[in-house]
VEXNU-835038 format. One record per residue (C-alpha): residue number from 1; x, y, z. Coordinates in steps of 0.25 Angstrom, whole numbers, plus 5000, padded with zeros to 4 digits. Layout:
BEGIN
+-----+------+-------+------+
|   k | east | north |   up |
+-----+------+-------+------+
| NUM |    X |     Y |    Z |
...
+-----+------+-------+------+
//
This chain:
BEGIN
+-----+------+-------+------+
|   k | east | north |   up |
+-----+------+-------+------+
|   1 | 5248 |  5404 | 5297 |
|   2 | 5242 |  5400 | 5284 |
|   3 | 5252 |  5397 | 5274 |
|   4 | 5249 |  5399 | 5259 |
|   5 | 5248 |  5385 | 5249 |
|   6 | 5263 |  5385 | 5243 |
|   7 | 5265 |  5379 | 5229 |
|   8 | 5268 |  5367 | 5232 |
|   9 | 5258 |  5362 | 5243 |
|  10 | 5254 |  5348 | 5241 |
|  11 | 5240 |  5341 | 5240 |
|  12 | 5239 |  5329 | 5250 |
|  13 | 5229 |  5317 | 5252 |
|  14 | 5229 |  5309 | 5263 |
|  15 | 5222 |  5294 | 5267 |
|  16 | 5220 |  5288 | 5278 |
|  17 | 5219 |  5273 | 5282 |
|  18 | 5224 |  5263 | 5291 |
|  19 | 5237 |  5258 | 5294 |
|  20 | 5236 |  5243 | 5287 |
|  21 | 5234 |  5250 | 5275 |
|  22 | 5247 |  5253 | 5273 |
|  23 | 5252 |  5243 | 5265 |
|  24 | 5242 |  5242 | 5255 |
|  25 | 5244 |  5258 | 5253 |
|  26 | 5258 |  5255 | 5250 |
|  27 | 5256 |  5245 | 5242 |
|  28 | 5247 |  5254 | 5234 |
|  29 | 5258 |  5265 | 5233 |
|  30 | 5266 |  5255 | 5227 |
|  31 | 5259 |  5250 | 5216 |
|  32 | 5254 |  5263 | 5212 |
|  33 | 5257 |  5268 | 5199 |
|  34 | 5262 |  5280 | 5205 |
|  35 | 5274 |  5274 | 5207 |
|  36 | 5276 |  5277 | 5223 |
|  37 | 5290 |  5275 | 5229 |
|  38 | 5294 |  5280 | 5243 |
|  39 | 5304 |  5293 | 5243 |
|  40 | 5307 |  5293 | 5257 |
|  41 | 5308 |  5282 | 5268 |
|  42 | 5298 |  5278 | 5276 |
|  43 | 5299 |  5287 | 5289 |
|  44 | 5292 |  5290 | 5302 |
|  45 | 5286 |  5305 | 5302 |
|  46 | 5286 |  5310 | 5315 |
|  47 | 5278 |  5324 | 5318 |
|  48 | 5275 |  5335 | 5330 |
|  49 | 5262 |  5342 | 5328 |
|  50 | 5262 |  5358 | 5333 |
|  51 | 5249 |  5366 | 5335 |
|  52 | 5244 |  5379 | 5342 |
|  53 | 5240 |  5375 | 5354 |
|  54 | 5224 |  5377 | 5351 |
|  55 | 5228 |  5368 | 5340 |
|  56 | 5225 |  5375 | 5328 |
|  57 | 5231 |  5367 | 5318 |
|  58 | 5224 |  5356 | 5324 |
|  59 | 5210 |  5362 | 5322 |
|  60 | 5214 |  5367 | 5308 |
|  61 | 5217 |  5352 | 5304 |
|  62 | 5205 |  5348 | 5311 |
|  63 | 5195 |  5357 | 5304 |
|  64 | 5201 |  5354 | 5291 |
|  65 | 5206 |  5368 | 5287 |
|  66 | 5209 |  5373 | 5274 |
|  67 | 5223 |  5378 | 5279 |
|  68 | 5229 |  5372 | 5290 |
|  69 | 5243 |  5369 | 5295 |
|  70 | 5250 |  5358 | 5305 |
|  71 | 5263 |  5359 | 5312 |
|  72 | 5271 |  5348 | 5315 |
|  73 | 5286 |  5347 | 5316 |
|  74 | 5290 |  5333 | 5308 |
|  75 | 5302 |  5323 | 5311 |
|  76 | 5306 |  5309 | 5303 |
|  77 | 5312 |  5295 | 5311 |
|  78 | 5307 |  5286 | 5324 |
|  79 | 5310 |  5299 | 5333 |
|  80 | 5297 |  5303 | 5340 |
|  81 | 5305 |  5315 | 5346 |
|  82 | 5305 |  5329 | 5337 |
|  83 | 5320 |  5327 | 5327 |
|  84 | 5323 |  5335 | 5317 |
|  85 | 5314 |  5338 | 5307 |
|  86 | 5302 |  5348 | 5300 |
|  87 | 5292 |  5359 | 5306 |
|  88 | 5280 |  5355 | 5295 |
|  89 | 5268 |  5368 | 5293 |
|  90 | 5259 |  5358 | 5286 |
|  91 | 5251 |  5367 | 5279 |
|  92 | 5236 |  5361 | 5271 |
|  93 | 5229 |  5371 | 5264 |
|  94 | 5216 |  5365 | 5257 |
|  95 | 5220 |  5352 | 5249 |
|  96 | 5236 |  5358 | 5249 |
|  97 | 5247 |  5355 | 5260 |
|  98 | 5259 |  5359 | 5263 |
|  99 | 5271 |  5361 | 5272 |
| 100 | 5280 |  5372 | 5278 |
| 101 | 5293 |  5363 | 5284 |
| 102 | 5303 |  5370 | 5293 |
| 103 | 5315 |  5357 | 5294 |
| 104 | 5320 |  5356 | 5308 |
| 105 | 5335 |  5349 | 5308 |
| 106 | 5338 |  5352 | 5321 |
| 107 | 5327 |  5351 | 5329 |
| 108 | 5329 |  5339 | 5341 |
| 109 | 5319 |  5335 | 5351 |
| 110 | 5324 |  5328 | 5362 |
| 111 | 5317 |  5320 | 5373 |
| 112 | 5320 |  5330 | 5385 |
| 113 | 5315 |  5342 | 5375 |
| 114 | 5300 |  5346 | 5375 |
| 115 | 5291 |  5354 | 5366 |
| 116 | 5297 |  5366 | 5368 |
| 117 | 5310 |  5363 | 5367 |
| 118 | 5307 |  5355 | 5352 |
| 119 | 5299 |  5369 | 5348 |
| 120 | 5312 |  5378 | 5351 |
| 121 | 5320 |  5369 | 5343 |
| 122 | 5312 |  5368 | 5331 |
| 123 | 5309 |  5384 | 5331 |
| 124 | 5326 |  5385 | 5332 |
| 125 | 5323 |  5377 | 5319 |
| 126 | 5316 |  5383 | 5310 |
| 127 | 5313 |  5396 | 5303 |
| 128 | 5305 |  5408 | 5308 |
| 129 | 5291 |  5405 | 5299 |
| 130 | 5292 |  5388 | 5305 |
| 131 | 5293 |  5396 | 5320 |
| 132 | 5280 |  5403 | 5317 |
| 133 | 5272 |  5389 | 5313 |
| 134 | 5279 |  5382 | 5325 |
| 135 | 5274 |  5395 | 5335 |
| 136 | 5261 |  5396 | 5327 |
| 137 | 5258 |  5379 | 5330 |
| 138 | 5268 |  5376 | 5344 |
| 139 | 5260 |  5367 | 5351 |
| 140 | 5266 |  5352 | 5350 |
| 141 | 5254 |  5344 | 5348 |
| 142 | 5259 |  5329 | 5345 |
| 143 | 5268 |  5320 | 5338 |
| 144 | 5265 |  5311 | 5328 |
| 145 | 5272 |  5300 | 5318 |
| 146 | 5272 |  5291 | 5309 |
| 147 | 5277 |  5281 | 5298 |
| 148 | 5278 |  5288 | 5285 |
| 149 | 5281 |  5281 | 5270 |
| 150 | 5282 |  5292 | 5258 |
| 151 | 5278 |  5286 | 5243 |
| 152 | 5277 |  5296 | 5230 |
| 153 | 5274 |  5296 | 5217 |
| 154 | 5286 |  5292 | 5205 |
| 155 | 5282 |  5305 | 5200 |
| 156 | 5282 |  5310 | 5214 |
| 157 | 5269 |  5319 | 5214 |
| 158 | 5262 |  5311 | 5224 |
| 159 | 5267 |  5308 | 5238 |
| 160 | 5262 |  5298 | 5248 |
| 161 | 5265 |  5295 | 5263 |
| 162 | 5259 |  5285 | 5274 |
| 163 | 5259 |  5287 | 5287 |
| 164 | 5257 |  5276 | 5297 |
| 165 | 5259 |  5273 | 5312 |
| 166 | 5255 |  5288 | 5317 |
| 167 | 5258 |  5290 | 5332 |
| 168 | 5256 |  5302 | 5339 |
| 169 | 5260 |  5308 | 5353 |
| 170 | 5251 |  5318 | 5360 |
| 171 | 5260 |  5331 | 5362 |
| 172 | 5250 |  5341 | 5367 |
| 173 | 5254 |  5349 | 5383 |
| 174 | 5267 |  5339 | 5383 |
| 175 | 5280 |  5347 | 5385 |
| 176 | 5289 |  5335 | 5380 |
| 177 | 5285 |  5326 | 5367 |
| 178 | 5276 |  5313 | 5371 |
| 179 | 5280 |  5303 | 5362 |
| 180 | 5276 |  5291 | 5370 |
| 181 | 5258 |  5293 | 5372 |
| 182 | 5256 |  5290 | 5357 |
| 183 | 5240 |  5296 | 5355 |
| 184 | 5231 |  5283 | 5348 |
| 185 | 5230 |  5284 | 5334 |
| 186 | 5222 |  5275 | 5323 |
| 187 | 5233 |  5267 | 5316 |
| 188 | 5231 |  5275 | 5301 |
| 189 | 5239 |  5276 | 5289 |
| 190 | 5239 |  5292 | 5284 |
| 191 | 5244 |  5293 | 5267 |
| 192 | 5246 |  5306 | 5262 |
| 193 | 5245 |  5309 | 5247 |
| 194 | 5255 |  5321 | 5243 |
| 195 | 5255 |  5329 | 5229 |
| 196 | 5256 |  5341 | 5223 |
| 197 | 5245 |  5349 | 5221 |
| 198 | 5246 |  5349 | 5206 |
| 199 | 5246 |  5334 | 5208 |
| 200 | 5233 |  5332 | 5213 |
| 201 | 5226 |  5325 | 5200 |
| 202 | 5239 |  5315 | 5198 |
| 203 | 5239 |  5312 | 5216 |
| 204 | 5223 |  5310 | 5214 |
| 205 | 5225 |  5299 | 5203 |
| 206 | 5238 |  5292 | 5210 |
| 207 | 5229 |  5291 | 5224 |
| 208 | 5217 |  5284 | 5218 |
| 209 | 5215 |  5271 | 5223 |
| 210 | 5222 |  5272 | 5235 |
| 211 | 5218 |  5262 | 5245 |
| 212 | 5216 |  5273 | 5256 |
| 213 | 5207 |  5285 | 5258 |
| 214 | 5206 |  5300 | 5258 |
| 215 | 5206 |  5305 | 5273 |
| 216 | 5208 |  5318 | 5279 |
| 217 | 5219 |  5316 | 5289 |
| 218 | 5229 |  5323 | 5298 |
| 219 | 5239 |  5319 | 5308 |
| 220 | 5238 |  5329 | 5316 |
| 221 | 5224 |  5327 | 5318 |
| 222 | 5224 |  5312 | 5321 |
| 223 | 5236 |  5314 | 5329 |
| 224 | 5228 |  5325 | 5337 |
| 225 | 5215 |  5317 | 5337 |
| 226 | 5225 |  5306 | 5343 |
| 227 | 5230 |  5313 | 5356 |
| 228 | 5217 |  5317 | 5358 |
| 229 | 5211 |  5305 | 5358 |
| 230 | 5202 |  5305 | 5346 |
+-----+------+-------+------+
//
């Protein structure tokens, strides 16, 4: 499926750089004269990763496609098992992102329940057109999370998160969720850069000076480089 750019797809830019930067980003966020604040507590972000089984959403990330899509079904809080939550199409098409997001209140995961089970529970859970991505993409590749802190903008156009302490848990040929054999991964800090397209001049000048650089990044991908011991 290849969904068409909506209205109000967003632009984002990531950086990439080590954990023990944190704290001097922060700092610059703070002294910015943006004026960053925090909307939202800080929060663990916690994520299943579907694909086809020849991994095509894999390959399409990988190559860098023009239009791609991941799938993942996304839960907040210290629960490594699948909670309430959101079924996420994250769409990217060129330099503009977006998500369709399907929300998942009664969906449970308990630690006798297997794959399937969980994949009953959450197509009892949403509509027709978020059955046809999760049949499309039904292979449970892996879990991964992390710790999440929000800042934006006083005039709120721009929006930032970090992401530290990523973990992930091969899910690939395993009936039940492993959530104990975490794969190895490098111990990086993952910022994010958020605006409307419109935006993109005002984002540009409010970024300069960052102490981080640009990098072209993917969870999916590290995580996946990760399990297969890349």
């Amino acid at each position: 499926m290849r969904p068409v750019i909506p209205g109000d797809a967003r632009m984002e830019i990531k950086f990439v750089a080590r954990e023990v930067h944190r704290p001097r980003l922060v700092n610059w966020l703070a002294m910015h004269p943006a004026g960053f604040k925090s909307p939202y507590p800080d929060r663990k972000v916690n994520n299943v990763y579907f694909d086809t089984h020849g991994y095509y959403a894999h390959a399409q990330n990988l190559s860098g496609a023009s239009a791609r899509v991941k799938l993942r079904y996304r839960w907040y809080g210290e629960s490594c098992e699948p909670a309430a939550g959101v079924l996420e199409v994250k769409c990217k098409r060129n330099y503009f992102g977006w998500k369709l997001r399907f929300k998942c209140p009664d969906v449970e995961m308990g630690p006798q329940d297997d794959w399937r089970q969980f994949q009953r529970s959450l197509s009892a859970d949403i509509p027709l057109d978020g059955r046809i991505w999760l049949n499309t993409y039904p292979f449970p590749v892996m879990i991964n999370r992390y710790f999440r802190q929000y800042f934006v903008s006083a005039d709120e156009k721009v929006r930032v998160t970090i992401d530290t302490g990523q973990a992930v848990w091969d899910q690939r040929l395993k009936a039940r969720p492993n959530y104990t054999l975490a794969a190895n991964l490098p111990k990086s800090m993952v910022v994010e850069v958020k605006f409307d397209r419109h935006d993109r001049d005002l984002a540009s000048s409010i970024i300069q000076g960052i102490p981080i650089r640009v990098s072209r990044h993917s969870k999916y991908i590290t995580g996946m480089n990760a399990i297969n011991g890349r």
